[in-house]
C-alpha positions, 0 to 999 in steps of 0.5 A: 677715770677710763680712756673716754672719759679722760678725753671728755674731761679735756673738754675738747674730744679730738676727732681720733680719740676714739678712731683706729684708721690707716697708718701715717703716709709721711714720717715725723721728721724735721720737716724740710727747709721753708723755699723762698716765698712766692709773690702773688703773681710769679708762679715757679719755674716749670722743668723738665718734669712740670712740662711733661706732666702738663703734657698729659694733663696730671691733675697738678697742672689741671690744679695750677691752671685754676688755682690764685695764689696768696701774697701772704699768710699774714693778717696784715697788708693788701687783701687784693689776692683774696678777691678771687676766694671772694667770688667762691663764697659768694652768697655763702650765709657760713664760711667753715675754715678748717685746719689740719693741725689745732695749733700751726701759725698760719692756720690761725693767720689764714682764717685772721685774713680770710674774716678780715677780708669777709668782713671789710669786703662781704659784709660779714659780721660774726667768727664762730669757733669750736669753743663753749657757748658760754666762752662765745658770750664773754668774749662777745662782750669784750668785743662789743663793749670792751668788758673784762680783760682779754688775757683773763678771759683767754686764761680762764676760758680756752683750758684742757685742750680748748687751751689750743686756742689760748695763742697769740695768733687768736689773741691777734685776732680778737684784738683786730675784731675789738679795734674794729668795734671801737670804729664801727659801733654801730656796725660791730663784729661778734664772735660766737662759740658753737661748742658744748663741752662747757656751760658757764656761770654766766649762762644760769645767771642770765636765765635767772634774770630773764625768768625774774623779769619776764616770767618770776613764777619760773624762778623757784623751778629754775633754781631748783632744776639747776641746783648744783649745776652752776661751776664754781670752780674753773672748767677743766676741774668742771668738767673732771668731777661732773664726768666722776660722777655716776652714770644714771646721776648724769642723765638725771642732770640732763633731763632735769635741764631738759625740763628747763628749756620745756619751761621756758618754751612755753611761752615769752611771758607778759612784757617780754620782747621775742628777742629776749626770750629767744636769747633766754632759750638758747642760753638754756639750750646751751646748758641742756647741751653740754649736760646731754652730752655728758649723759652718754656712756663714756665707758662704752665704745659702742656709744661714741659714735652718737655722742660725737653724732650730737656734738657735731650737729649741736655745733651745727644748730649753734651757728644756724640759730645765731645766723637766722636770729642776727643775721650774721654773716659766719666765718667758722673755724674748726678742724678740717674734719669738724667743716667738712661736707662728709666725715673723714671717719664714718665709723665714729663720727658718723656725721659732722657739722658741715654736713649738717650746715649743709642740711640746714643752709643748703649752699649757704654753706661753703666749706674751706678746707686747710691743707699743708704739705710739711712744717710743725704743731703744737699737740698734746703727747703720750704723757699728756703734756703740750709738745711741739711736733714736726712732720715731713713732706707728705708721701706719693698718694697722699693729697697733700704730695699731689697739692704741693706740686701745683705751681704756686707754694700757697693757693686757694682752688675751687674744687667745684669748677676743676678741670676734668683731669683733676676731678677724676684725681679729687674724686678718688680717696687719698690720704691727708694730714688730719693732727688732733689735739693729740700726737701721734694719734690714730687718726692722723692719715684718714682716706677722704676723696676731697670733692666730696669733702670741701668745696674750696682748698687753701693749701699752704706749703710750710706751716710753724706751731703756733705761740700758745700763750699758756 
């Protein structure tokens, strides 16, 4: 199996697997000693050098006069310091919060806050996360009625490098979301998956029972347009032998799935509720997903840029269709270069799903960026096992060295409404931290200008590697 395919069959395609950018501007040392945390309210000593530079306006004091500092990074304790994060989303429909990392702790304790927060105070009621549609169904049902068992679910789901997700610091999360269910029942959290690297069993199987109550002249079709399709086995070896397969093989599966979502467009059938068909069609379109996906051509370089183009914009689709068809409110979480308002790397990600959400939602979309200055992660290493990894303090002319000299150690700032000595800085490309799923990659230092590319920051001065669980 070539180098594409390889990144394919593990599921999650890391956004500089196929990219070649600007070297690293920090080195990958030990990062620097944690300082003290900051309370919510105390700002750091100004010096000499601070008082100079706010004397002739340097964008991190423009920074510190608008940015609101956080208590905390944990999910627990008072919310009070995200009030001012709840007047920037406004009447946003989807929050995307990214990531500069796959696996830092307080990326993942930061997004269990801002939902916790979203939910107990604007009415939000799903978490959207890069992962199978299919993932996202199981899950919800835990959630929901308490089905299955969440450590299963978490094994059997989050493998290849979905496996960033399989943590502690999520496990956290959907725990919190299924006590708040058992409470509010009637009121109840969901969590949606938006990805198509996978199509579970579960999804043929609910097709089937769909097309058998509704419209049974479907069912012999359907069965022979999916013979072979449904996983028997475990997702990573999924995905490892569809991806053996032939070239002309794959796109023959695609259009047979095609045809499939054809069917099943045509109409409801007798008896059927619109809900019901809708739900029927999405699963469907779910499994023509991962198949499209997969009928591009891996082996050649020249097609990366409009297979990932599809990735982002079915990510994009998945969680426009769950909003407008529940009327959920959305928190999603991604890598920073997935919610991202533009790409941070044109040449191969020629449009993301921010950028599509922004198509599609208009300001119903609100982009948060995470940033960091130093600290550690869990990535996958030259010899494709799962390594823990640290970097050091970002360098002069990066964003990240220019945030951490803002005046609290984590705040949230709302780049839209900056003062005008930081807009012309936010304005000019500047490097940031951008770790995949793999390290050292090639994509790790990508140029964006920040305005362009979020409309909130949440930077966080020191961040550990997450607690994976397997």
């Amino acid at each position: 199996m070539n180098t594409h395919k390889a990144l394919l069959a593990a599921l999650l395609v890391p956004l500089g697997a196929t990219l070649a950018v600007a070297p690293a501007a920090f080195a990958a040392t030990p990062p620097a000693p944690a300082a003290a945390s900051a309370s919510a309210d105390a700002a750091a000593p100004a010096g000499p050098e601070e008082d100079a530079a706010a004397a002739f306006g340097s964008p991190e004091a423009a920074l510190g006069r608008v940015a609101h500092p956080l208590r905390t990074t944990e999910p627990r304790g008072s919310l009070a310091d995200l009030r001012p994060l709840g007047r920037m989303v406004g009447d946003a429909r989807v929050v995307g919060l990214g990531e500069a990392t796959h696996s830092s702790h307080e990326f993942f304790t930061v997004k269990h806050r801002v939902f916790r927060y979203l939910v107990e105070e604007k009415g939000f009621r799903a978490f959207a996360l890069e992962a199978p549609w299919s993932t996202g169904l199981r899950l919800d049902a835990y959630l929901l009625r308490g089905e299955g068992d969440l450590k299963q679910i978490m094994d059997e789901e989050f493998q290849g490098t979905y496996r960033f997700w399989n943590n502690a610091e999520y496990r956290d999360l959907l725990q919190w979301m299924r006590a708040y269910n058992v409470k509010h029942p009637k009121d109840p959290v969901r969590f949606v998956g938006d990805d198509n690297g996978f199509a579970g069993a579960e999804l043929y199987d609910k097709v089937r029972a769909y097309a058998a109550a509704a419209r049974p002249e479907l069912t012999s079709r359907l069965t022979e347009l999916y013979r072979g399709l449904r996983p028997a086995t475990d997702a990573e070896t999924y995905v490892n032998e569809y991806l053996a397969k032939p070239l002309a093989e794959r796109k023959q599966l695609a259009e047979r799935t095609g045809r499939a979502v054809d069917l099943l467009k045509q109409r409801p059938g007798a008896g059927a509720d619109a809900d019901a068909h809708a739900w029927a069609l999405q699963h469907a379109t779910a499994i023509h997903q991962m198949t499209t996906l997969y009928a591009f051509d891996w082996d050649n370089p020249q097609a990366i840029p409009d297979a990932m183009r599809y990735r982002d914009r079915v990510m994009a689709e998945n969680v426009t269709w769950w909003q407008r068809q529940t009327g959920d409110k959305i928190v999603l979480g991604a890598h920073n270069s997935h919610v991202a308002l533009k790409t941070y790397a044109p040449s191969s990600h020629p449009q993301i799903q921010g950028d599509f959400l922004r198509e599609q939602l208009g300001r119903g979309y609100l982009s948060v960026g995470l940033t960091f200055d130093r600290g550690s992660f869990n990535a996958l290493g030259q010899d494709g096992g799962v390594h823990r990894f640290a970097v050091g303090s970002a360098a002069p002319g990066a964003a990240e060295h220019t945030l951490d000299r803002v005046r609290y150690r984590d705040f949230v700032v709302d780049l839209r409404t900056a003062p005008a000595t930081a807009r012309a800085w936010l304005a000019a490309p500047h490097t940031v931290k951008n770790i995949g799923a793999t390290y050292p990659g090639i994509a790790d230092a990508p140029q964006i200008r920040l305005a362009e590319s979020h409309d909130v920051v949440i930077h966080l001065q020191r961040v550990e590697a997450a607690r994976m669980l397997k």
